[in-house]
N, C-alpha and C positions, 0 to 999 in steps of 0.2 A: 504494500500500500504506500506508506508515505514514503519506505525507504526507495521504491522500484523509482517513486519519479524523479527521485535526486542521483540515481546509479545507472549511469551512463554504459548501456549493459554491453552497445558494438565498439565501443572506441577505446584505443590505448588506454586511456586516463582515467580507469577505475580508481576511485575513493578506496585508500583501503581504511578506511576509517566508518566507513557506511558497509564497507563486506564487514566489518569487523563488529562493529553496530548489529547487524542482522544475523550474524554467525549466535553468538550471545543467546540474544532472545530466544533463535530457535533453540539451539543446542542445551540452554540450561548455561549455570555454574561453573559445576564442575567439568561437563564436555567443553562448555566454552573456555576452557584456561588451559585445559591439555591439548586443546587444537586449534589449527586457524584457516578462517575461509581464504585462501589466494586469492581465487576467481569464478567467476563466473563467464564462460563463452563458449557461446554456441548454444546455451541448453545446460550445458556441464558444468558443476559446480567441483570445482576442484578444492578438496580438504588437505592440510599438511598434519604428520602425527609425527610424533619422537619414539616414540615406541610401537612396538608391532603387537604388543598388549593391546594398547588404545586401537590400534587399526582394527584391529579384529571384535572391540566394541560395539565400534562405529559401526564395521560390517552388520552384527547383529541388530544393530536399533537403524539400519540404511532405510527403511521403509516409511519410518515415522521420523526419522530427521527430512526425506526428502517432500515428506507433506509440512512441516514444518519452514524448511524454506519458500514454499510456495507461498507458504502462510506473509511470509516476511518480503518476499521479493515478487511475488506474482505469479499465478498459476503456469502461463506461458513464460514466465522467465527459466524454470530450472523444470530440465524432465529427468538429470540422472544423476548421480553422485560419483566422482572418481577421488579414492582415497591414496593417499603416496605418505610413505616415510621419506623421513630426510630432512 
């Protein structure tokens, strides 16, 4: 909602301040401090994790985080979640 209309979803110059804003909300607390939204392009919401613990979290709750981003960025903004350590 409010975030999608300030996040510039085709262009270089993603806020990472507004991914990070909407990473949050959706994710919760504690997911939101063990990980961080990159980006968003194409559709694809790309997650970073430190640990392969966390990734495999995330793996399990991917279905209801990726309704959750919808919730925060827009139904046609995000249709998949791609998670990477590193």
């Amino acid at each position: 909602g409010d975030i999608l209309s300030r996040l510039p979803l085709d262009g270089d110059g993603m806020d990472p301040e507004l991914l990070r804003e909407g990473w949050l909300k959706a994710a919760g607390p504690f997911l939101g401090q063990q990980s961080n939204l990159l980006s968003i392009v194409k559709g694809v919401a790309t997650i970073q994790v430190l640990q392969p613990a966390m990734r495999y979290h995330l793996q399990q709750w991917q279905g209801a985080l990726l309704g959750k981003l919808k919730d925060q960025f827009g139904k046609d903004a995000v249709h998949s979640i791609r998670i990477r350590i590193g």
